[in-house]
N, C-alpha and C positions, 0 to 999 in steps of 0.2 A: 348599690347606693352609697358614694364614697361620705364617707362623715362629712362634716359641714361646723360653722357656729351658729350656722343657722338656727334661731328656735321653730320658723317656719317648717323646713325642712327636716328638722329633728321629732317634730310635732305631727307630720305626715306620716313621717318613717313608721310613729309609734300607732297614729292611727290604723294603718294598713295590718299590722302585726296584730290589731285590737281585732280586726275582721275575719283576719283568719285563725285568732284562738276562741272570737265567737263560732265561728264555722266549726270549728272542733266541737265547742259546748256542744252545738244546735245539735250534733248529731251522734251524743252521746259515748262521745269517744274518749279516751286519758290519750296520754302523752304517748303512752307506749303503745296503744290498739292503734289510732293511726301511724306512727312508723312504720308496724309491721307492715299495714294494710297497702304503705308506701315503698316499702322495702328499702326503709332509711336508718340511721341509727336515731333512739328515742331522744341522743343530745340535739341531734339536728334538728330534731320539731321544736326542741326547748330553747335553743338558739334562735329560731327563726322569731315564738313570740314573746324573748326577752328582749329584741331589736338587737342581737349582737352579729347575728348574719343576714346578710340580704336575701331573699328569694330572688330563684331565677323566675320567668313564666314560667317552665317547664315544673318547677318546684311549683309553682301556686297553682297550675292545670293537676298534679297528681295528688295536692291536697284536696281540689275541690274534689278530685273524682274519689278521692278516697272517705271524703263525705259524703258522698252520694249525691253530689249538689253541681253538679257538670254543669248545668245552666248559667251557674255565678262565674264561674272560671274564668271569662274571659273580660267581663266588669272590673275583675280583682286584676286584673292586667294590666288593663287600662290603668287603673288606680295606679300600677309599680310604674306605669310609663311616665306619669304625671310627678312622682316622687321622684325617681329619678333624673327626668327634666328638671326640675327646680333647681339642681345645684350642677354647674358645670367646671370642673376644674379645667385652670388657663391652660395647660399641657394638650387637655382634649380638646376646645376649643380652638386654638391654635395649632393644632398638627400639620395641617395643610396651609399653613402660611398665615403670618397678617392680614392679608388683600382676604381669603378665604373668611377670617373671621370676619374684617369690616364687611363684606357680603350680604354675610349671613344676618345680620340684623336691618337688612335695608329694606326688608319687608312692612318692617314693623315701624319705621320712622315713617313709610311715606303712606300706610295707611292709617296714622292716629290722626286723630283732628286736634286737640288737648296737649300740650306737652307741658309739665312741672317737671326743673330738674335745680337739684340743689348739690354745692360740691364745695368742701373747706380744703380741695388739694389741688383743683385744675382747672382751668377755664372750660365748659363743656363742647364737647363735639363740633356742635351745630356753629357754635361762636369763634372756631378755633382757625387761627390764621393757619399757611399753608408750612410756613418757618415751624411754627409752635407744634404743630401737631408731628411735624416731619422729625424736632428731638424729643417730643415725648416715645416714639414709635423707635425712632433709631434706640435708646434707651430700653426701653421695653425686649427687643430682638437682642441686643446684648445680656442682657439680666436673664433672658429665658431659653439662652441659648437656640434663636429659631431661623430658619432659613431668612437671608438676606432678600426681603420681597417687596421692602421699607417702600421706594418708591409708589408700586403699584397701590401698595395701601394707604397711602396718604393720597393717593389720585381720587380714588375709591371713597374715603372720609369728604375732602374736598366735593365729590361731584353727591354727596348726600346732602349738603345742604343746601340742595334746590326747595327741599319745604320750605324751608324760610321763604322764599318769592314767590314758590306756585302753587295753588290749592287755599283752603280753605283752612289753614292753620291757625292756630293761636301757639304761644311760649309763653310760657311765665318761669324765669330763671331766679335762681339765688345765689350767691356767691359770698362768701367770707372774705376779708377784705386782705385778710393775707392773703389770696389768691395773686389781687393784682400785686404783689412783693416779692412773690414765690421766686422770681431768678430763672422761670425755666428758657434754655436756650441761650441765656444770657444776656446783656443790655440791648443788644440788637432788634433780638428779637423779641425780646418782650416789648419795647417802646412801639414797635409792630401790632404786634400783638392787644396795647391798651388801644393803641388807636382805632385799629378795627372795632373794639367793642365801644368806644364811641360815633362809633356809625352804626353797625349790626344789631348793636344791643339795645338802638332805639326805634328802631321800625315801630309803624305804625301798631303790628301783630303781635308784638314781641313787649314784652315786661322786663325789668330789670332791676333786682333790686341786690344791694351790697350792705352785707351784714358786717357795719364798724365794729373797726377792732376798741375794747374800751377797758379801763383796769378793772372792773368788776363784773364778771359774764354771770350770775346768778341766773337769770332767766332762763335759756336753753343753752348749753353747750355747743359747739361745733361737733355734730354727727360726721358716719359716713355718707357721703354720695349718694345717692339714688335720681331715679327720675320714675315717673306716674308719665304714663303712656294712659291715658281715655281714662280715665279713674277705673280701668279695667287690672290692670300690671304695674306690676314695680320693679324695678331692674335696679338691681346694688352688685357697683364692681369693688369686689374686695382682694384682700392682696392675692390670694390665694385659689378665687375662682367668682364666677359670677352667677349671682344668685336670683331665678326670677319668685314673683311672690304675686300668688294670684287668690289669694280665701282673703273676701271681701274684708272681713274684720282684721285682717293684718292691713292691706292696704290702706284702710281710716286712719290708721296708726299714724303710718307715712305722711297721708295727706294732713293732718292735725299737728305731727312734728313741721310738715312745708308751712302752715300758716300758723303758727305758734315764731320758728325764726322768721316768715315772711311779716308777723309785727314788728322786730328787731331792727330791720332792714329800712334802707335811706332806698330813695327813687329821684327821679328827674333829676333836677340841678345839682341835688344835694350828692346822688350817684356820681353825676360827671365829676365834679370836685372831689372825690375819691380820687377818681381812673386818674384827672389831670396831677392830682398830686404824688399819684406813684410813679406818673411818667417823668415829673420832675426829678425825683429823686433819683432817676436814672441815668439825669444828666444830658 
């Protein structure tokens, strides 16, 4: 379970480690009775439920059995699988390529119905021309030093946003209004790039709203990214790995930070008058 800033992930870690030094209590055991009974050293039981080492399954199958409690062993697996899923560093993610990663989550785009996604750094995925996306990713391969598969993965981005058109979708987008400023790709492309989202960003299914930039932000700050898949998951790409979040009461959080900035936020006309005024500035 690699560390994280996660509080969700750091919160799970400590929960599972609660489970299995309740599994000790329950069965009357100290620190050093079960070792022995594991044939471990007694640091290693005290590591595993101070949260400073992860168990393996193999470690949590020889704790249960060494409680006597074989029955739970494979529940408490489950549990390390779920904890460890929540936080995926970009190197693991990424090992098999860009195109591999964009893949990997096209599961989950084309069966949400609900999409909420808010972003104070990039225009999102689903809105993202084919210019724009192609130097975020060229970008991204150089900085992470990963096999040149750029093309394929931008095809791969590209051909995911058929939800937009087919099915039974809704969007509801947010954006910070340095977004439309940001320079990515260059004048070119961004002038590209605003135009598409006065087309795209106003679909009938599709919401769009732009958090003005203003000299006094007292209300909410500019967060990180995230997006709310079904009011089920929340997925936040952070610099260092991407993080899913599935215990309902963190997700409310997210969803209550999206319409806390979704009061902040201009729509319709007032939105376009943004986009065209960045595009001017572009010249």
């Amino acid at each position: 379970m690699p560390a994280s800033p996660s509080s969700s992930a750091e919160a799970a870690r400590k929960a599972l480690a609660a489970r299995l030094r309740d599994l000790r209590l329950d069965a009357e055991l100290t620190v050093r009775e079960l070792a022995d009974r594991a044939d471990w050293s007694h640091s290693k039981v005290s590591r595993i439920e101070n949260v400073r080492t992860a168990p393996s399954p193999e470690d949590i199958r020889a704790w249960a059995r060494a409680c006597g409690a074989d029955g739970q062993a494979e529940d408490l697996v489950a549990a390390l699988r779920t904890v460890e899923g929540m936080w995926i560093e970009w190197r693991r993610m990424e090992r098999r390529g860009l195109r591999k990663a964009q893949e990997s989550v096209r599961p989950l785009y084309e069966r949400t119905r609900a999409f909420r996604a808010y972003d104070s750094w990039l225009v999102p995925g689903l809105l993202q021309t084919m210019g724009y996306t192609a130097a975020i990713l060229h970008a991204t391969r150089k900085r992470r030093g990963l096999v040149d598969d750029v093309d394929a993965a931008v095809a791969e981005r590209m051909d995911r946003q058929h939800v937009l058109y087919e099915g039974r979708h809704t969007f509801a987008f947010l954006l910070e209004e340095a977004v439309l400023r940001a320079g990515i790709g260059g004048r070119e492309v961004m002038r590209e790039q605003l135009r598409h989202l006065l087309t795209v960003g106003f679909l009938p299914n599709v919401s769009l709203g732009i958090v003005p930039m203003q000299p006094s932000r007292e209300a909410m700050r500019p967060v990180e990214g995230f997006w709310i898949f079904d009011n089920a998951q929340v997925a936040v790409e952070l610099v260092s790995g991407y993080l899913t979040i599935s215990q309902p009461q963190e997700i409310e959080m997210y969803a209550q930070v999206f319409r806390e900035l979704g009061d902040l936020a201009v729509y319709g006309e007032k939105a376009r008058t943004l986009i065209h005024e960045a595009i001017t500035v572009l010249g």
